[in-house]
N, CA, C and O atoms as a GROMACS GRO file, in nm:
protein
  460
    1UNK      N    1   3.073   7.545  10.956
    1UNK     CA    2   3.133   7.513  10.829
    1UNK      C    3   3.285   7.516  10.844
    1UNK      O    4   3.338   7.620  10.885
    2UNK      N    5   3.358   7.408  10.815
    2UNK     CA    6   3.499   7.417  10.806
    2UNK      C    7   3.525   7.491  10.695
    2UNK      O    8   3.458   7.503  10.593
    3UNK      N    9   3.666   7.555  10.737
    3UNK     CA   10   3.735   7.670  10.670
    3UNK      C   11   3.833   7.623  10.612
    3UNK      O   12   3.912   7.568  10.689
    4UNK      N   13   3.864   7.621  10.496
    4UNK     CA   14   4.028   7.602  10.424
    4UNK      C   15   4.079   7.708  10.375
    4UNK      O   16   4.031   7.784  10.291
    5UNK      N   17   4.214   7.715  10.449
    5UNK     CA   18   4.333   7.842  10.401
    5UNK      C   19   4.349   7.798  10.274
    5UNK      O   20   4.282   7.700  10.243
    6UNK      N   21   4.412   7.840  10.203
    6UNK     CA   22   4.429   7.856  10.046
    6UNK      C   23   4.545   7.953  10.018
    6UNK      O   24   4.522   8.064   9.971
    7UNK      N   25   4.690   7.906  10.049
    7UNK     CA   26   4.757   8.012  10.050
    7UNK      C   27   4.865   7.991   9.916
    7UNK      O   28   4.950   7.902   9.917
    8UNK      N   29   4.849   8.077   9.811
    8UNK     CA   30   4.929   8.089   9.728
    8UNK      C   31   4.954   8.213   9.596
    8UNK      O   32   4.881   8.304   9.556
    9UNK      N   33   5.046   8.183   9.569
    9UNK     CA   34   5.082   8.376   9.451
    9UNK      C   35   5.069   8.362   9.369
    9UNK      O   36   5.131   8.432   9.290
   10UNK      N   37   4.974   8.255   9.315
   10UNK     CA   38   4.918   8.233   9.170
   10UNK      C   39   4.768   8.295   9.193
   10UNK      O   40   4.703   8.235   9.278
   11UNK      N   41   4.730   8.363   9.154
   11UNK     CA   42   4.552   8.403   9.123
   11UNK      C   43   4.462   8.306   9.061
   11UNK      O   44   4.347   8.277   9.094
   12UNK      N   45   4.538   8.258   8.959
   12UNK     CA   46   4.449   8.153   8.902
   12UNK      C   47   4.438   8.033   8.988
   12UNK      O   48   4.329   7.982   9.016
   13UNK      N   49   4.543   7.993   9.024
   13UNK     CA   50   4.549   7.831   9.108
   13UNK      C   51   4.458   7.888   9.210
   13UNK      O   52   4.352   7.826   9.214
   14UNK      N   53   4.466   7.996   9.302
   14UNK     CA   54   4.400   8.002   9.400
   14UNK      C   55   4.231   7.995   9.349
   14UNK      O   56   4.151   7.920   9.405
   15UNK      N   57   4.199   8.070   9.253
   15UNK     CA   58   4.048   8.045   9.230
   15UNK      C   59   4.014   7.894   9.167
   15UNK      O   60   3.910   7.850   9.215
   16UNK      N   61   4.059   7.833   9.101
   16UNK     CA   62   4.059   7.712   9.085
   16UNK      C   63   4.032   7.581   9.203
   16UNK      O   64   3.964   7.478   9.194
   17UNK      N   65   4.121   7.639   9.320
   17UNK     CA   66   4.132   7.543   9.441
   17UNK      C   67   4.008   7.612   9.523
   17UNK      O   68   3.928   7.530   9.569
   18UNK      N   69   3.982   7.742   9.546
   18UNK     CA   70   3.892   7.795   9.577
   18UNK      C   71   3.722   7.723   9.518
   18UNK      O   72   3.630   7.673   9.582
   19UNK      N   73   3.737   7.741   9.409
   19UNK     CA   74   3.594   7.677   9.326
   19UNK      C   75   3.565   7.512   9.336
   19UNK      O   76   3.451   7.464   9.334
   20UNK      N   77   3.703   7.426   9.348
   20UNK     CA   78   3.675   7.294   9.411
   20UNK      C   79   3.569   7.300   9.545
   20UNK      O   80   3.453   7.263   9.563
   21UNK      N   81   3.677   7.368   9.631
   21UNK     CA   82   3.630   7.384   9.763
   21UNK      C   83   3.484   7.410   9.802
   21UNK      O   84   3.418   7.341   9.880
   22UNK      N   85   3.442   7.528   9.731
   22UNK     CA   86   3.342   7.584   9.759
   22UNK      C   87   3.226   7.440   9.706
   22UNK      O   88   3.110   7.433   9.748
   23UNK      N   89   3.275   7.357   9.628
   23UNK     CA   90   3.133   7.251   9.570
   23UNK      C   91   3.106   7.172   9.699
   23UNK      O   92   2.994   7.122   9.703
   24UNK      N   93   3.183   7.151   9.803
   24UNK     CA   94   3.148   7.072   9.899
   24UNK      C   95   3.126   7.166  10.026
   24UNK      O   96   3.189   7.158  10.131
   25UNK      N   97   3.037   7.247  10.001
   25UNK     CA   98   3.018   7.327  10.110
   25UNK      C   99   3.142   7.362  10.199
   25UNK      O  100   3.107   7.405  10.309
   26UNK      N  101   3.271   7.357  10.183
   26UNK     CA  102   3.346   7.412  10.268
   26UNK      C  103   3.360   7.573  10.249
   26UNK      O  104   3.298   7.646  10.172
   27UNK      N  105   3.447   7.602  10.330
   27UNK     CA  106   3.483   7.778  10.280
   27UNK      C  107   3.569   7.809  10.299
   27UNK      O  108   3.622   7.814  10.410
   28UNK      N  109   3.626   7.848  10.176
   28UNK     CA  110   3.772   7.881  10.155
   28UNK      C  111   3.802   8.034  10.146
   28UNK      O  112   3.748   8.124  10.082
   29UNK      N  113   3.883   8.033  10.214
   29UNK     CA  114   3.966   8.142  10.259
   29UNK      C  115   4.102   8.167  10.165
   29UNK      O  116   4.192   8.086  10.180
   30UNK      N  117   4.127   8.303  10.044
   30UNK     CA  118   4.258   8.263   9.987
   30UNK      C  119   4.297   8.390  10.028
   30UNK      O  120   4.242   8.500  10.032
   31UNK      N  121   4.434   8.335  10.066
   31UNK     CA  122   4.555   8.439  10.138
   31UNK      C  123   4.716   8.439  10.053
   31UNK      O  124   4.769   8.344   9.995
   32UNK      N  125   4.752   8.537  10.065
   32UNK     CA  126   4.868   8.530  10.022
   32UNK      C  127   5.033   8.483  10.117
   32UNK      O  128   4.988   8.487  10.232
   33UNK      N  129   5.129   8.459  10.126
   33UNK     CA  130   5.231   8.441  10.200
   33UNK      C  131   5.200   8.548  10.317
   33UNK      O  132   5.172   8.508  10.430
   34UNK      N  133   5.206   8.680  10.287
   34UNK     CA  134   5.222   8.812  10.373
   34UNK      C  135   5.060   8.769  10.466
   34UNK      O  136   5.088   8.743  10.583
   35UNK      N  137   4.970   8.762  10.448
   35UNK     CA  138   4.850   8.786  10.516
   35UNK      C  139   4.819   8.583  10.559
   35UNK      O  140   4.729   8.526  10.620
   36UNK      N  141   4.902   8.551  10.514
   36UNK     CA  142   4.854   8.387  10.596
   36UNK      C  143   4.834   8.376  10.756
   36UNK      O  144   4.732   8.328  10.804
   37UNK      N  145   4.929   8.420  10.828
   37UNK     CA  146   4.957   8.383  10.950
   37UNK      C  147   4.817   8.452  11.043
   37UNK      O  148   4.756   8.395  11.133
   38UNK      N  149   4.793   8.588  10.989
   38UNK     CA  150   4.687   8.676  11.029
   38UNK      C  151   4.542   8.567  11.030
   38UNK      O  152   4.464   8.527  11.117
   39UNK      N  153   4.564   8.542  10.853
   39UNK     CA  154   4.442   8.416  10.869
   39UNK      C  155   4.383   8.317  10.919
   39UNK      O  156   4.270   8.272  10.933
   40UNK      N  157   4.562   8.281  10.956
   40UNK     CA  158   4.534   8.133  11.062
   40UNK      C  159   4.459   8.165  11.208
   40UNK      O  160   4.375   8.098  11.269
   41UNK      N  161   4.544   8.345  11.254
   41UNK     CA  162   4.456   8.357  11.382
   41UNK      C  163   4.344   8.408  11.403
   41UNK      O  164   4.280   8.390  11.506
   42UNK      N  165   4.304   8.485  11.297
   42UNK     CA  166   4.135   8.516  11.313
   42UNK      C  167   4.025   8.456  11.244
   42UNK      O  168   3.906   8.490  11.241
   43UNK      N  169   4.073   8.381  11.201
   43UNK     CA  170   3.947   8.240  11.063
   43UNK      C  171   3.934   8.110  11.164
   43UNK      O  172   3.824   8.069  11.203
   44UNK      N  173   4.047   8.056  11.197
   44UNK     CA  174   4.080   7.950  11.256
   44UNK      C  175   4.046   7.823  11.155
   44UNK      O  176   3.939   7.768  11.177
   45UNK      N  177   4.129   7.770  11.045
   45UNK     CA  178   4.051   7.700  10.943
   45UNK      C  179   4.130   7.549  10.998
   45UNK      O  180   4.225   7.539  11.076
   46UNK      N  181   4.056   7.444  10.931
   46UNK     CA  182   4.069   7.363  10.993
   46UNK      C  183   4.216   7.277  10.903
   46UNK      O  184   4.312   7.220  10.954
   47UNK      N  185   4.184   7.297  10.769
   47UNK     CA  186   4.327   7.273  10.695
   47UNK      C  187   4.404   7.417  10.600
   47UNK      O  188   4.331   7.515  10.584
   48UNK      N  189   4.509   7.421  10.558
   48UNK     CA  190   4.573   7.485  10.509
   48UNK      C  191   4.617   7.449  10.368
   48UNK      O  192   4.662   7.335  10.377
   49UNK      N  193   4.627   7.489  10.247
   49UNK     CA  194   4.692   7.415  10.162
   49UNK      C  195   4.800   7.527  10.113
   49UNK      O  196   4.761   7.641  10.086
   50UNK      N  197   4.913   7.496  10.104
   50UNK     CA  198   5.035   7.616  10.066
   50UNK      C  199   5.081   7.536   9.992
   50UNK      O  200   5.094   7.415  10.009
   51UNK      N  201   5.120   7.626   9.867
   51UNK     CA  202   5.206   7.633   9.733
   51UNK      C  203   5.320   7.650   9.769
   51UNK      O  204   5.352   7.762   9.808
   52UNK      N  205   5.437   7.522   9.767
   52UNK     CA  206   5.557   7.516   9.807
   52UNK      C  207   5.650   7.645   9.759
   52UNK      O  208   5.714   7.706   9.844
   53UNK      N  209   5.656   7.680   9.628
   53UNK     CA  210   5.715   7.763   9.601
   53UNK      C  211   5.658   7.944   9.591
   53UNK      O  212   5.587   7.971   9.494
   54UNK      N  213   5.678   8.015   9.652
   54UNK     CA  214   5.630   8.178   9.655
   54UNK      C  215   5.716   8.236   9.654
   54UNK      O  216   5.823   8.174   9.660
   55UNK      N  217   5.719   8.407   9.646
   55UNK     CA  218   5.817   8.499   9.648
   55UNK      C  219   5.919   8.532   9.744
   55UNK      O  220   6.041   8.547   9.731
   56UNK      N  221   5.853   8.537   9.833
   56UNK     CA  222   5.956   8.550   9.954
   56UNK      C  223   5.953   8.423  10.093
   56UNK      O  224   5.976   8.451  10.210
   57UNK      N  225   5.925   8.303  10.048
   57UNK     CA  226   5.919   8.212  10.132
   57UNK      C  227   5.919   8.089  10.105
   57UNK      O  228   5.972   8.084   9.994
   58UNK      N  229   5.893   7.986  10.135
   58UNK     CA  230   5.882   7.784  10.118
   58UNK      C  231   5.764   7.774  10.149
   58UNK      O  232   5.721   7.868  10.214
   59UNK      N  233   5.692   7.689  10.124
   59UNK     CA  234   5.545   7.655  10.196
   59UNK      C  235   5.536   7.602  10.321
   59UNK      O  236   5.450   7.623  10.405
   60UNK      N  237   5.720   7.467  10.331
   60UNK     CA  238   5.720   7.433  10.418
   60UNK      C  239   5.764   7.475  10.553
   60UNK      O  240   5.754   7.422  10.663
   61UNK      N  241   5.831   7.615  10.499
   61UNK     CA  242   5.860   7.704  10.638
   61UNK      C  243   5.751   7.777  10.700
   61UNK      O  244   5.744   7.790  10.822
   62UNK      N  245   5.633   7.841  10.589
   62UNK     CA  246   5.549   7.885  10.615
   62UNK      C  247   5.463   7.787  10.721
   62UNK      O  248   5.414   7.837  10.822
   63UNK      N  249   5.450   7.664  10.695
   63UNK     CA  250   5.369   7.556  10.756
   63UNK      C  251   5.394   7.534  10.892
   63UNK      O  252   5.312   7.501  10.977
   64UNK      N  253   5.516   7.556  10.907
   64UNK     CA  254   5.644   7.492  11.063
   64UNK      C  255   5.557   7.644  11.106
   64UNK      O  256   5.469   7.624  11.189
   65UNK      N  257   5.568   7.769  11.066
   65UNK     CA  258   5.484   7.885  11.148
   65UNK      C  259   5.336   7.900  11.180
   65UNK      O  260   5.277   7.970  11.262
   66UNK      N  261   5.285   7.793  11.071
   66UNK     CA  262   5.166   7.814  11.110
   66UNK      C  263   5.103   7.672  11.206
   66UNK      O  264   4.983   7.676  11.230
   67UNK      N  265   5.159   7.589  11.243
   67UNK     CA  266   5.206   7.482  11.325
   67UNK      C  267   5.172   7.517  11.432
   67UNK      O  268   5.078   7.483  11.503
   68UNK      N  269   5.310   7.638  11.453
   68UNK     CA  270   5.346   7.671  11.573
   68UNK      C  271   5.224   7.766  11.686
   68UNK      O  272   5.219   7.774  11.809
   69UNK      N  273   5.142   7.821  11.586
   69UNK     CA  274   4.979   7.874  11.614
   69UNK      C  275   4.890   7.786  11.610
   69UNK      O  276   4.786   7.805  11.673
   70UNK      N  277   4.903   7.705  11.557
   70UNK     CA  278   4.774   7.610  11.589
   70UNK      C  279   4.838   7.468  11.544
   70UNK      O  280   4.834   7.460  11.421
   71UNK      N  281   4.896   7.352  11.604
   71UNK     CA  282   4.934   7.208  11.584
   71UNK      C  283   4.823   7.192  11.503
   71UNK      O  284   4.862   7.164  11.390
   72UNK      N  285   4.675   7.199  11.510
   72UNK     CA  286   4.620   7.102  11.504
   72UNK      C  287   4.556   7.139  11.334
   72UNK      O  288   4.486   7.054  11.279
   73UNK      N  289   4.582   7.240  11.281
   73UNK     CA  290   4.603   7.291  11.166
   73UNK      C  291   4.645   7.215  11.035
   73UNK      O  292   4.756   7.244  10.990
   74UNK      N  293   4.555   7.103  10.953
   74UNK     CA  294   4.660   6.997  10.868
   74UNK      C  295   4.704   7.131  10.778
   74UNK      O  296   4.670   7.249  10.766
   75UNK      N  297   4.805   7.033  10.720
   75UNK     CA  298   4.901   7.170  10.584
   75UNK      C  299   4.913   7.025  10.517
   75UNK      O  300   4.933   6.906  10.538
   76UNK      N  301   4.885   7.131  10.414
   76UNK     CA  302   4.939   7.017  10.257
   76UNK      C  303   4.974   7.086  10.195
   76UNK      O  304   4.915   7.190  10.165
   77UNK      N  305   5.078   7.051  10.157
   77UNK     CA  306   5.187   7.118  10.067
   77UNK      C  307   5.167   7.100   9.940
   77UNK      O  308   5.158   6.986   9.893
   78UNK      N  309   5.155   7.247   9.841
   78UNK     CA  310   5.091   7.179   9.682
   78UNK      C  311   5.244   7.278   9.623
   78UNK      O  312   5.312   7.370   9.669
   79UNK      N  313   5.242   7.170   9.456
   79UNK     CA  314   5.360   7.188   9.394
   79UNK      C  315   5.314   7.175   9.230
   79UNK      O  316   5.259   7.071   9.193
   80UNK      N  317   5.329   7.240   9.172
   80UNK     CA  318   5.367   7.171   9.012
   80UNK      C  319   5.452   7.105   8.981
   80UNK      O  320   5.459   7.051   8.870
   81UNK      N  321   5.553   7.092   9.093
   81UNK     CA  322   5.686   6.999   9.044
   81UNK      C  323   5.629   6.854   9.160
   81UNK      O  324   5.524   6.847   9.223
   82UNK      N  325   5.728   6.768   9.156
   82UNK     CA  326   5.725   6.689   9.197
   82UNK      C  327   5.787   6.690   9.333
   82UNK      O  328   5.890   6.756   9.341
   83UNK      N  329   5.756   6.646   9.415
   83UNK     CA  330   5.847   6.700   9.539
   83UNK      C  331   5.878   6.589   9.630
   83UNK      O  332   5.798   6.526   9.699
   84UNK      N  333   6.047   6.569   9.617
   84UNK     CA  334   6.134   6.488   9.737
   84UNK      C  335   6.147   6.513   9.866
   84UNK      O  336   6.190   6.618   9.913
   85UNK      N  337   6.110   6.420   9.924
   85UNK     CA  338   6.101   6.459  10.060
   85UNK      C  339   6.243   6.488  10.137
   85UNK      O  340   6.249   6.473  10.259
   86UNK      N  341   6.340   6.525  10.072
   86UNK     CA  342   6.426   6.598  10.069
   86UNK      C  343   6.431   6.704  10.091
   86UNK      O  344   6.515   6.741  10.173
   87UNK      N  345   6.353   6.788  10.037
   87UNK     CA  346   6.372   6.873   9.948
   87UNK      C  347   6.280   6.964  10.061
   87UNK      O  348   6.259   7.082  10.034
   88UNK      N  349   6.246   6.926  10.143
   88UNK     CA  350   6.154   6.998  10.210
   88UNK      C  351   6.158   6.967  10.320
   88UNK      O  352   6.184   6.850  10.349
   89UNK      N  353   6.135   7.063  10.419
   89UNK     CA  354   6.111   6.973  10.568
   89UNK      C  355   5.954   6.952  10.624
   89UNK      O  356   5.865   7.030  10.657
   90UNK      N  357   5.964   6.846  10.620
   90UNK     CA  358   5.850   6.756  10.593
   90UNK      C  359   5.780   6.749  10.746
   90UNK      O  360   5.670   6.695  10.735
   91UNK      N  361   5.813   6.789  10.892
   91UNK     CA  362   5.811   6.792  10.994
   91UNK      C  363   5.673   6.866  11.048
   91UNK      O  364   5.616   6.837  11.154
   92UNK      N  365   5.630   6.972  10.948
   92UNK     CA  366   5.482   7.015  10.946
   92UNK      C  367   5.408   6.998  10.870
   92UNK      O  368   5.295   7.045  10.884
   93UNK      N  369   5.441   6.928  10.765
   93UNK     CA  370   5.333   6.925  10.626
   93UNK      C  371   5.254   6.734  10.661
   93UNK      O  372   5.306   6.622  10.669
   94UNK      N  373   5.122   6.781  10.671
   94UNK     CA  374   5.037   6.650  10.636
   94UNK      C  375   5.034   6.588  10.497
   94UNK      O  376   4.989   6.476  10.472
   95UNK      N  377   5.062   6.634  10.449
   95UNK     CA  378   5.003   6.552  10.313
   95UNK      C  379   5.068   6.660  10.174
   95UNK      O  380   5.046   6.780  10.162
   96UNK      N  381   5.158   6.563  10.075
   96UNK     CA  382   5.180   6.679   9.953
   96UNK      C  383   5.128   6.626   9.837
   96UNK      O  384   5.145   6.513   9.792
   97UNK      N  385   5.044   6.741   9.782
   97UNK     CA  386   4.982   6.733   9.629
   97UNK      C  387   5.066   6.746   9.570
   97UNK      O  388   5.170   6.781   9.628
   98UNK      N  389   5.070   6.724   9.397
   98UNK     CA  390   5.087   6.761   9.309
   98UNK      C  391   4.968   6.869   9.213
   98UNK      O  392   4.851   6.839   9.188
   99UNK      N  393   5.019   6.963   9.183
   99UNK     CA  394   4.895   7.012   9.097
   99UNK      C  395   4.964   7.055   8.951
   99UNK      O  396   5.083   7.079   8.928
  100UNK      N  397   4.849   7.056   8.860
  100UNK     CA  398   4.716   7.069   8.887
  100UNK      C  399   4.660   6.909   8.933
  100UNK      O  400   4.696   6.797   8.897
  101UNK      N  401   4.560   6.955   9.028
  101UNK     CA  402   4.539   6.789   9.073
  101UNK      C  403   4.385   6.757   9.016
  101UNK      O  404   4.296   6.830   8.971
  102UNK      N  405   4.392   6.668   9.030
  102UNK     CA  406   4.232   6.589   8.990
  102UNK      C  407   4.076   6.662   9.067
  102UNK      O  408   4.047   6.573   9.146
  103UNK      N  409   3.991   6.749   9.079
  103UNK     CA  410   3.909   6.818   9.142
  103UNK      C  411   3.914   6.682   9.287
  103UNK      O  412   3.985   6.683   9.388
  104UNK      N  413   3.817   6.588   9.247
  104UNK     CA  414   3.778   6.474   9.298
  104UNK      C  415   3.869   6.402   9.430
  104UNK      O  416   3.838   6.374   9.546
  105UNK      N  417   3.965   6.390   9.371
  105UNK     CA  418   4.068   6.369   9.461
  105UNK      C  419   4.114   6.456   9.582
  105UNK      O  420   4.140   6.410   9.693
  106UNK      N  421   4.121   6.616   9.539
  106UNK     CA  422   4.145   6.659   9.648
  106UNK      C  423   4.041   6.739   9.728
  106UNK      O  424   4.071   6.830   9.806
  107UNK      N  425   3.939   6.704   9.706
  107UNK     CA  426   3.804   6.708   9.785
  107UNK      C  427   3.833   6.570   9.869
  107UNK      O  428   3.808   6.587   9.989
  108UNK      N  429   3.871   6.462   9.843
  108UNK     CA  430   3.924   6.336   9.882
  108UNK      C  431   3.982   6.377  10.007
  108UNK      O  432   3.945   6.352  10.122
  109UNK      N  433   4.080   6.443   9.966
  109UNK     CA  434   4.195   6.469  10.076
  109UNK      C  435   4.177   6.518  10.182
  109UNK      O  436   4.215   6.475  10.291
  110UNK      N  437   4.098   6.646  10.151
  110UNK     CA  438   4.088   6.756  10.249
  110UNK      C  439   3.978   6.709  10.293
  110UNK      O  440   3.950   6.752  10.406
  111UNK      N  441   3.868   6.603  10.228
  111UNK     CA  442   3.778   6.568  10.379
  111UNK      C  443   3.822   6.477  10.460
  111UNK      O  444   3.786   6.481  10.578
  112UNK      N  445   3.912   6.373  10.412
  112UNK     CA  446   3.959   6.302  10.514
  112UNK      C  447   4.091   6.389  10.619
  112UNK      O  448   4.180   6.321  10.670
  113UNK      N  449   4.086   6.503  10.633
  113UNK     CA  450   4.131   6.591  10.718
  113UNK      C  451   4.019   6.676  10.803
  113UNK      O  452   4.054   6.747  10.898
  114UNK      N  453   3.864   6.663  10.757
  114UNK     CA  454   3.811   6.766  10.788
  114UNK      C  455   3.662   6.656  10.856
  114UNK      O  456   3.557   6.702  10.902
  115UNK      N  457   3.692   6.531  10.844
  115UNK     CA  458   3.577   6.478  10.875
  115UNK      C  459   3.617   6.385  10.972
  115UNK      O  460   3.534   6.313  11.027
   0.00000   0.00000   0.00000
């Protein structure tokens, strides 16, 4: 069974993205900023999805670290705002949501990363 990280400091968003996940038989894994990297090395999941904005970090810096443990790791970068590719360094992130997103769609996403 492929594994999806789920990393973000909202409780609610995470069970929300969590309960998508779980309808298509995947298994999601939710971590916070502090315990992500741990996740990436003992779960080994096949995508990541990080909440651009957290307490003590970027999603997209978090992503460039978790990269650096496993390339082959997609990251998608999720936002409530809208996000310029400016605005981010875009150099590890596969793919950026907007949320709240459509259930449908990002079951969309993450299987065409996982299949």
């Amino acid at each position: 069974m492929e594994k999806i990280l789920i990393i973000n400091d909202s409780k609610l968003e995470s069970l929300v993205l969590k309960g998508v996940i779980q309808r298509v038989n995947l298994e999601p894994i939710v971590s916070t900023e502090y315990d992500a990297i741990m996740h990436v090395m003992d779960k080994s999941p096949s995508v990541a999805i990080i909440n651009y904005i957290m307490e003590e970090t970027n999603g997209d810096r978090l992503a460039k670290k978790i990269k650096k443990i496993n390339p082959d790791i997609k990251c998608i970068l999720s936002s409530c705002d809208v996000l310029e590719n400016r605005k981010y360094d875009n150099e590890s992130i596969d793919k950026v949501i907007k949320t709240p997103i459509n259930p449908q769609k990002l079951i969309e996403i993450i299987l065409d990363f996982v299949i």
